[in-house]
C-alpha positions in Angstrom: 317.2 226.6 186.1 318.4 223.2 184.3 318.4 223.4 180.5 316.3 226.1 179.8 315.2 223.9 176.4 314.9 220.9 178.8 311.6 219.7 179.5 310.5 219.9 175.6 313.3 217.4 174.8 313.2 215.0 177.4 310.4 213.2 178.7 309.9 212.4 182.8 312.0 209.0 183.7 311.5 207.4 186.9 313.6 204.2 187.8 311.4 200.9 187.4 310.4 199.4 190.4 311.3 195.2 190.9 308.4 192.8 189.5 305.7 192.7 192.2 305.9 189.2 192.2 309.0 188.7 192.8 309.4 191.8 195.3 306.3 190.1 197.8 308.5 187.2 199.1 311.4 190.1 200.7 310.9 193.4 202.9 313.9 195.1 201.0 313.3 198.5 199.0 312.5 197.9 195.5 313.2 200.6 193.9 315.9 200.4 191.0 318.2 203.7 190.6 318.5 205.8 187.3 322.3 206.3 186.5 324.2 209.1 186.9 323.9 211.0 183.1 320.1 209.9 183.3 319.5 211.9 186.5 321.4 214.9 184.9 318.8 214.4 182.1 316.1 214.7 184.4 317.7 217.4 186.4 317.5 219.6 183.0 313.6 219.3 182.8 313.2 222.2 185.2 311.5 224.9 183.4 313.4 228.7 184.1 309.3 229.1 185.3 310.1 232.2 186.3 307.8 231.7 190.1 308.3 228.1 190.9 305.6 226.4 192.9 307.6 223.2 193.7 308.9 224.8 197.0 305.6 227.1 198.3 305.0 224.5 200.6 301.1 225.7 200.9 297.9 224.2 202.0 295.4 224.9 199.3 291.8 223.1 199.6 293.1 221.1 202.5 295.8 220.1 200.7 299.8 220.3 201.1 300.7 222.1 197.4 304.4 222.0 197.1 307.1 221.0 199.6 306.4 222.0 203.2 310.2 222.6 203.8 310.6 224.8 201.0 312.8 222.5 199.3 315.3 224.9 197.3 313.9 222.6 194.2 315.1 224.6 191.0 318.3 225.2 192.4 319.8 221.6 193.2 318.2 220.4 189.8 320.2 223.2 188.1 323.2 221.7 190.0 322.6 217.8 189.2 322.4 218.8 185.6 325.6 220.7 185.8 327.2 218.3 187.9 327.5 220.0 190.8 326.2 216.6 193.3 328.0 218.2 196.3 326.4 221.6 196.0 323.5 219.8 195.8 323.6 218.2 198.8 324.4 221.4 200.8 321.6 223.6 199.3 319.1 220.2 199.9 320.7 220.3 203.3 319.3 223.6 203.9 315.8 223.7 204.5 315.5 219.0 205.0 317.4 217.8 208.0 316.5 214.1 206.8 316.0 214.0 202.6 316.8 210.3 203.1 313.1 209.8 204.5 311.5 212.5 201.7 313.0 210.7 199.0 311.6 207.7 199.5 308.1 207.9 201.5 306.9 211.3 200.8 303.7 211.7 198.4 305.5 214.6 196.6 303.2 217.6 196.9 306.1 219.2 195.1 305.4 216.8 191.6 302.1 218.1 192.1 302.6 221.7 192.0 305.8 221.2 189.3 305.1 224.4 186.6 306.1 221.7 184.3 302.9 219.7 185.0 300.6 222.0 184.0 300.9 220.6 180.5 303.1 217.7 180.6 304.7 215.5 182.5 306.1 217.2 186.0 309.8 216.9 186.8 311.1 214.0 188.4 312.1 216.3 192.0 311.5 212.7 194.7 314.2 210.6 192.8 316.5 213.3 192.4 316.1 214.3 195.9 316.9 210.3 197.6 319.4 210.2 194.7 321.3 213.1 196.1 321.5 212.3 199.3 322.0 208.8 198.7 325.6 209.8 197.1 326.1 211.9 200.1 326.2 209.0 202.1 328.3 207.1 199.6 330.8 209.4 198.8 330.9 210.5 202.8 330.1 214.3 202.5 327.8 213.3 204.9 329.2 213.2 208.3 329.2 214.0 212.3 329.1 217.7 213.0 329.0 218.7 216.2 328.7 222.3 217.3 331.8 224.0 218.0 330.4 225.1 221.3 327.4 224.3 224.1 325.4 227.1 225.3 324.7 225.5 229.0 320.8 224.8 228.0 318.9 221.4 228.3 316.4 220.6 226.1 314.5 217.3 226.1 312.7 216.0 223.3 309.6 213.6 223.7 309.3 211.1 220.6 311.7 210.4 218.1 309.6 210.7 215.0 310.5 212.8 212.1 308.9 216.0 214.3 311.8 214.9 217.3 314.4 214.2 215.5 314.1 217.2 213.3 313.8 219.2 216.7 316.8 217.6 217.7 319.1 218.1 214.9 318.3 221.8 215.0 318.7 222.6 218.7 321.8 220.7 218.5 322.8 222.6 216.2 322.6 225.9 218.3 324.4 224.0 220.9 321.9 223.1 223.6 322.2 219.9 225.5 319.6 217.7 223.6 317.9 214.4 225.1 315.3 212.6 223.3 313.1 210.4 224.5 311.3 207.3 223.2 309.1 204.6 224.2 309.6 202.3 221.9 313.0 200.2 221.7 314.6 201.8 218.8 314.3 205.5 218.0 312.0 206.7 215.0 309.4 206.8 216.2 306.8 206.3 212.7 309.9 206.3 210.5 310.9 203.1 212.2 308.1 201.2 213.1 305.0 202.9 211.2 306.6 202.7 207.5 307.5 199.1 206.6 310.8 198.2 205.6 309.9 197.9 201.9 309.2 201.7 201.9 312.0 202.5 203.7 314.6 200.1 205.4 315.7 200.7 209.1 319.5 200.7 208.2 318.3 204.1 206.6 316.5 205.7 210.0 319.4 204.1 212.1 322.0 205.5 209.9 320.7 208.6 210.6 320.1 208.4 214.3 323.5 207.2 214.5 325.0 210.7 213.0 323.0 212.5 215.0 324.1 210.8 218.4 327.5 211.1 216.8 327.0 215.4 216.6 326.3 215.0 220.6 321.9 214.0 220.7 321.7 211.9 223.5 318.7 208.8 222.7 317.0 207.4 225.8 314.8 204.6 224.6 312.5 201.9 226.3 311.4 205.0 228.5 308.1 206.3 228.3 307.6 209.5 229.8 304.4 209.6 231.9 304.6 205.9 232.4 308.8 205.3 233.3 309.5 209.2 234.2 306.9 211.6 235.5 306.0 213.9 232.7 306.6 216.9 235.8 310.4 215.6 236.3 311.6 217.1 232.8 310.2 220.5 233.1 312.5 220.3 236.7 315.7 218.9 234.5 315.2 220.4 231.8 315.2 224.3 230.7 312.7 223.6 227.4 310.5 220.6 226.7 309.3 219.9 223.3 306.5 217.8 222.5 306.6 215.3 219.5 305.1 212.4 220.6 303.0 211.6 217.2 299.1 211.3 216.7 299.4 207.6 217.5 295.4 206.8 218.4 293.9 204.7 215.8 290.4 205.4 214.6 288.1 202.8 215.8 285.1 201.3 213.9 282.5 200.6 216.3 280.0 197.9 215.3 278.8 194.7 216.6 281.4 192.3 216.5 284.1 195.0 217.5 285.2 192.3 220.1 286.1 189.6 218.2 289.5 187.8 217.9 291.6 188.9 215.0 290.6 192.4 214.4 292.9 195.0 214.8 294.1 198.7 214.7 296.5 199.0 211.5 299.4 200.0 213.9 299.7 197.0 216.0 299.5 195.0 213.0 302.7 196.7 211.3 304.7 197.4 214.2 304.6 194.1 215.4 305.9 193.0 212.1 308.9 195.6 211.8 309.9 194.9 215.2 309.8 190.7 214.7 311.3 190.9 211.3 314.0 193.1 213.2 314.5 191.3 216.1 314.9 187.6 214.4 313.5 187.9 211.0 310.3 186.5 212.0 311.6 183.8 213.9 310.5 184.6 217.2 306.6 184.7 216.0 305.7 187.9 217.6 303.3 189.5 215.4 300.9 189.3 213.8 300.4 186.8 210.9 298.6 187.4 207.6 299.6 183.9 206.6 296.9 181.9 204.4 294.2 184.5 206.0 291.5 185.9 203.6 292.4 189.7 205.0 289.9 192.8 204.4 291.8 195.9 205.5 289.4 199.2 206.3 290.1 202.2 205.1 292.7 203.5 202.7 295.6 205.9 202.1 299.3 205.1 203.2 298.4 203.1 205.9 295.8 200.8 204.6 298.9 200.3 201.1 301.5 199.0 204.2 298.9 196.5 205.4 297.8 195.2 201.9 301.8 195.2 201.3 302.7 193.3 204.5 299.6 190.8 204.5 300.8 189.7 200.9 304.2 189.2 202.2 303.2 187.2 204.8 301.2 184.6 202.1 297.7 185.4 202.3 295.5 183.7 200.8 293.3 186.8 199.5 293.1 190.8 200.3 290.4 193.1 200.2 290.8 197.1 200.5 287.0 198.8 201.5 287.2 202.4 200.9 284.3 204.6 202.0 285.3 207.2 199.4 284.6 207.0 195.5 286.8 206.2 193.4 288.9 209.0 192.0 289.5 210.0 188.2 291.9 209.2 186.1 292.9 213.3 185.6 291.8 215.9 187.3 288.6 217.3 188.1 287.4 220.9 187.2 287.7 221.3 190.8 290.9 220.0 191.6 293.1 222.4 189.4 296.7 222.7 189.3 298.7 223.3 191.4 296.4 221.5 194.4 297.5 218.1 194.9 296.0 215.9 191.8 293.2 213.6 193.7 294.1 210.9 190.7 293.5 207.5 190.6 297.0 206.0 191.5 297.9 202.4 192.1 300.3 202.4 194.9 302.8 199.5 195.4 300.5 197.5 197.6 297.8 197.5 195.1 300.5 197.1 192.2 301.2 193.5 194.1 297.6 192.5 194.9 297.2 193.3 191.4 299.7 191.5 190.1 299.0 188.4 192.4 295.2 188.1 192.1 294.3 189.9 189.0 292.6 193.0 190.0 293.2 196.2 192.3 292.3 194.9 196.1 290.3 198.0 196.7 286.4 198.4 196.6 285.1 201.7 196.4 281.9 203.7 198.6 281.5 200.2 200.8 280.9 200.6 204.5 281.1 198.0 207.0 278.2 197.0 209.1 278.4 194.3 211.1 282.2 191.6 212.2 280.6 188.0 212.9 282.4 185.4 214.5 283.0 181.5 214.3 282.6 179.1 217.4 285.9 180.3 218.9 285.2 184.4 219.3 287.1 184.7 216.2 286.3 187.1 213.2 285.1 185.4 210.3 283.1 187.5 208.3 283.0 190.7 207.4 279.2 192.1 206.4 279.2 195.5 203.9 276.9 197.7 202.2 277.3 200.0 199.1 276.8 203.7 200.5 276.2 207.5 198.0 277.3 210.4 199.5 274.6 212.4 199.4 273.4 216.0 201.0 271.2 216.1 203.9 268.9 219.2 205.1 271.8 221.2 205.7 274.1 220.9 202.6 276.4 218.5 204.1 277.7 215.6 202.1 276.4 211.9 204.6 276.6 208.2 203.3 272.9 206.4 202.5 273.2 203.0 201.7 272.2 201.7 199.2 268.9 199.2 199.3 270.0 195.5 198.4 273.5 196.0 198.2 274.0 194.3 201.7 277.5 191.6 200.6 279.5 189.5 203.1 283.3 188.7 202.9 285.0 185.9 204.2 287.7 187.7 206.7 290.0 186.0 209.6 292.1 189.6 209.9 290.9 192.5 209.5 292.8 195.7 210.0 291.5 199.1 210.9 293.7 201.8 208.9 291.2 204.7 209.2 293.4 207.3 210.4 294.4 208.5 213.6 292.3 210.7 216.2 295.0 212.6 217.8 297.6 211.7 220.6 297.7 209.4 223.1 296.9 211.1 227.0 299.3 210.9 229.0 302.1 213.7 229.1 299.6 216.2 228.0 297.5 215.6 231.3 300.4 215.3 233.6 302.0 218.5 232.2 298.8 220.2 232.3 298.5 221.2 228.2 295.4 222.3 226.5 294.2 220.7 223.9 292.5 221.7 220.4 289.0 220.9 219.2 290.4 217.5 218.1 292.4 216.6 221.2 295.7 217.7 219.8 298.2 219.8 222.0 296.9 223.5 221.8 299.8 225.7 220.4 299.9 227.9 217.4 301.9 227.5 214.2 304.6 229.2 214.2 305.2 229.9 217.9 304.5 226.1 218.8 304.8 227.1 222.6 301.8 225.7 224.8 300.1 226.9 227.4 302.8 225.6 229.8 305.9 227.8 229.7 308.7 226.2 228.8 306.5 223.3 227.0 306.5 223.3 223.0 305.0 220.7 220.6 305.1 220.1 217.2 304.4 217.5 214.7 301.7 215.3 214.1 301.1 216.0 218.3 300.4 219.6 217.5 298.8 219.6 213.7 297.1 215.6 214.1 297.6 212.9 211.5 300.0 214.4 208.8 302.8 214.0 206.4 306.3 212.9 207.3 307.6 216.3 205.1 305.3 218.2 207.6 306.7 216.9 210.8 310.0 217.9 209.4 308.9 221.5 208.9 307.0 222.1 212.6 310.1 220.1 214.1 312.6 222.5 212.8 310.3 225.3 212.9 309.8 224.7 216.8 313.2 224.4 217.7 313.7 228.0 215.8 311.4 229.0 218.7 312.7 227.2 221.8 316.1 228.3 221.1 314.2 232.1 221.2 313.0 231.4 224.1 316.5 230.0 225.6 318.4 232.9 224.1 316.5 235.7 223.4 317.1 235.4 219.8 317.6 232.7 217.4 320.1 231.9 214.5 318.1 228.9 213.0 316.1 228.5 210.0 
């Protein structure tokens, strides 16, 4: 695969990203593109490894290791470096409905698991993935295709996240009747109001809801089913329902002060701003404003990065990132071997612009939060913190202890929760009648994805809780494999 000499004469390129000082003060993607014969270059760095783990697509300590679609990795490298861009596209077409997202927000479990890594530098598989599909779109080899024929089934689709959309393309595909469903104003679901645009720009999600609708998808938005629709009135109109409303409630941090004005869930925080910036720019006001604010955002991961982004966009005047966890090292542990995900020490673009704006990486390592006070108006103003050590209690298990005298407060008027998620939101899954899992989320196994309710499916983050984008994508298309089986008899789909 690629130049079989390739990855001892070339080192890994990635394209430069804009200057984080300059990128702050506009919510466009940043990312600069390698050209053409530089890709190819890059393309020839994968190894002939002989059992590739790029495309395993396992979960090993926890962990996704390799792509969860089973990206055909090796083979559309081989093609870039030979070339070959529209052979590319159709074998990346293969196993990811939407490479577009991948490409640009996924972590890259496959870099992680790249053979090449082991002792070097891994190949460069997320840029040549958006890179190919990117030129799809330019070149238009990308394009409406609706099935040749309709089998007479309905199928509707709750949630237009990655998980729905995926579901949709696929079942479309076999020629059912598709209708998706989505609260929200726009479809994409996450992908269009839980990434910011500076991660990945709406044209991009909107573009692709827009072929999709072209192949035949119908998109109902502004409907809420539960709420607008009784939950009961699709499994009468419809001959499958499948489930892929997203793990959309926030983590809650419950200590005194909770209460207080200006504290709020990561998620209402960032959608407000995608949905304002979409609607007028900003003009209209609705969100909420990070403007000359000292901000401390809780938690960290993806989520907590789009708020430290966002807040500096919006001019604040300083941003703090409290992270529970300690800080990771700079190269893996003896315990983290290849090919698990590398739990490195990583700036991500939020704390690149922090960073480069105030001098020092916004995040502050094994600090919990105590206590929210307040000014004379109910507002937050302060933010009170202790330094914790994960220690083992009576039973082995790993608990925080704080640490005597380490008590600090922070000046704060916003503060954003990004802890995570705790699992979906109610509604459907009680009107429908669907077990839940342990931890809330609709009961259904992997790989069958059909719930206790017949007819009823779900899949994505709904199914598996709080996950990756690439994930979503797999169960989506996995569960439409299954409701087509259960419309047909048999099923044709990957």
């Amino acid at each position: 695969m690629g130049k079989p000499t390739g990855f001892l004469e070339y080192k890994r390129e990635v394209p430069k990203d804009a200057d984080p000082l300059s990128r702050i003060h506009h919510y466009n993607e940043f990312h600069e593109e390698l050209p053409e014969e530089r890709l190819q270059v890059q393309g020839s760095r994968c190894m002939d490894c002989g059992i590739p783990f790029c495309h395993s697509g396992k979960l090993i300590s926890g962990m996704a290791s390799g792509c969860p679609v089973n990206n055909l990795i090796p083979e559309w490298n081989d093609l870039v470096y030979r070339n070959r861009w529209e052979e590319a596209l159709e074998r990346l077409h293969k196993t990811n409905n939407f490479p577009e997202f991948t490409g640009r927000v996924c972590p890259a479990p496959c870099e992680g698991s790249c053979t090449v890594g082991l002792n070097g530098d891994p190949v460069t598989i997320k840029t040549i993935e958006r890179a190919i599909v990117d030129r799809g779109f330019e070149e238009g080899w990308i394009r409406p295709e609706p099935p040749k024929s309709r089998t007479g089934k309905k199928v509707a689709v709750v949630g237009s996240g990655p998980s729905g959309l995926a579901a949709a393309a696929q079942l479309n595909k076999a020629g059912h009747s598709v209708t998706v469903y989505e609260r929200a104003d726009r479809a994409g679901g996450l992908l269009m109001y839980g990434i910011p645009n500076m991660k990945l720009e709406k044209t991009v999600v909107q573009r692709r809801v827009d072929l999709l609708a072209a192949e035949g998808v119908q998109f109902i938005t502004g409907t809420e089913i539960g709420k607008d629709i009784p939950a009961s009135q699709l499994r009468e109109e419809y001959d499958a329902v499948v489930l892929c409303g997203g793990a959309t409630q926030g983590r809650e941090l419950k200590i005194e002060g909770r209460e207080l004005g200006g504290i709020h869930l990561a998620m209402e925080f960032l959608k407000s701003n995608t949905k304002s910036l979409l609607d007028s720019a900003h003009a209209d006001g609705e969100y909420i404003s990070a403007k000359d604010k000292d901000v401390v955002v809780i938690g960290g991961g993806d989520t907590g990065t789009d708020c430290v982004g966002t807040s500096l966009r919006h001019g604040c005047r300083s941003v703090t990132q409290l992270e529970i966890m300690p800080k990771p090292p700079v190269e893996r542990a003896g315990n983290n071997p290849w090919p698990e995900w590398p739990k490195v020490y990583k700036m991500d673009y939020g704390q690149e612009e922090a960073a480069a704006k105030y001098g020092s990486d916004p995040r502050q390592y094994l600090v919990s939060s105590t206590k929210f006070a307040g000014d004379a108006d109910g507002r937050v103003a302060e933010v009170h913190t202790v330094q914790i050590e994960w220690k083992k209690d009576a039973n082995g298990r790993l608990i925080p202890v704080e640490v005597p005298g380490s008590e600090r407060v922070l000046p704060a008027q916003l503060v954003l929760l990004a802890m995570g998620f705790t699992g979906p939101e109610n509604p459907v899954l009680e009107q429908l009648g669907v077990e839940r899992d342990d931890r809330t989320n609709a009961k259904a196994d992997y790989g069958k994805f059909a719930t206790n309710v017949p007819g009823v499916f779900a899949a994505g983050d709904m199914r598996r809780g709080q996950s990756l984008v690439v994930w979503a994508i797999n169960e989506g298309r996995a569960a439409a494999r299954e409701v087509d089986r259960f419309l047909m008899g048999a099923s044709n789909l990957p």
